[in-house]
C-alpha positions in Angstrom: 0.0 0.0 0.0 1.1 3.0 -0.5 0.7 7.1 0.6 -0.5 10.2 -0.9 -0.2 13.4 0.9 -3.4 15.8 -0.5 -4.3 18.8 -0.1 -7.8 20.1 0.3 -9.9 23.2 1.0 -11.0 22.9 3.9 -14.6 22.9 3.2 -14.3 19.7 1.4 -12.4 18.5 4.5 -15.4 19.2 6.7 -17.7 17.5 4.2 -15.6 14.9 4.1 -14.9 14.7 7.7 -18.9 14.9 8.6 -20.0 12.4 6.1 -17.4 9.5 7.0 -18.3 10.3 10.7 -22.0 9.9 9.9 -21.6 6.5 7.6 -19.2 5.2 10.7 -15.8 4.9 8.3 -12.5 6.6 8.6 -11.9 9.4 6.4 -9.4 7.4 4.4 -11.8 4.9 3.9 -14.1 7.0 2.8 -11.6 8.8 0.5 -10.7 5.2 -1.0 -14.1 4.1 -1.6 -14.5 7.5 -3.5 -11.6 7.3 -5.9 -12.6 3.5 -6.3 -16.1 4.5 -7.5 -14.6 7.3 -9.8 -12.3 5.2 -11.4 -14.9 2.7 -11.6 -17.2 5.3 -14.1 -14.4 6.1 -16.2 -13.1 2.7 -16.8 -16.7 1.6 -17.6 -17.5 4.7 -19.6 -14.1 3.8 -21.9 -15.3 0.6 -22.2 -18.7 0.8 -23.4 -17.3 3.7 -25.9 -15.0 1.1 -27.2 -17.7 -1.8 -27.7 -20.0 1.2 -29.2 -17.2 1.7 -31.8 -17.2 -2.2 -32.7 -21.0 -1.9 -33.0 -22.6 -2.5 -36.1 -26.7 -1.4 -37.4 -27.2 -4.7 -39.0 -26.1 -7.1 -35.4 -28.0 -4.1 -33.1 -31.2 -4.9 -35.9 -30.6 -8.7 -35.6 -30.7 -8.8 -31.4 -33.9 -6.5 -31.7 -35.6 -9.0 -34.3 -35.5 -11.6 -31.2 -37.3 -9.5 -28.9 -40.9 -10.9 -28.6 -43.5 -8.5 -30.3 -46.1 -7.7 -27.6 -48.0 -4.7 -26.8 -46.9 -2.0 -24.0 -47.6 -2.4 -20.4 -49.5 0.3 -19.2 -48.1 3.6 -19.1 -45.4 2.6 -21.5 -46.9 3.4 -24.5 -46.0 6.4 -27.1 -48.8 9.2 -27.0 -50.4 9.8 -30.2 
């Protein structure tokens, strides 16, 4: 494991501070579980750009074609 010295206004500090206190986890916890979850949306939002660029009208029209034909539930149609 290793350390990171930060810096941060103190505002976020209180935030921070108040919010781990609240959820009953340390402050670096909290701060681990944050960055976790960040790098968790961009690594996800990468990949799902990359399988977008693999994707292809005819295969996204072919998975469709399977999907049972059935009328809406309630409140899910389209207004006329």
């Amino acid at each position: 494991m290793s350390a990171l010295n930060l810096r941060l206004p103190t505002s976020v500090h209180r935030h921070i501070r108040d919010i781990s206190s609240h959820e009953g986890v340390s402050i670096n916890q909290f701060i681990v579980s944050a960055v976790s979850e960040k790098i968790s949306a961009l690594t996800t939002e990468e990949y799902i750009a990359s399988r977008a660029k693999r994707a292809g009208k005819g295969a996204f029209r072919r998975v469709l074609d399977r999907v049972p034909r059935r009328a809406p539930l309630p409140a899910d149609e389209i207004p006329e």
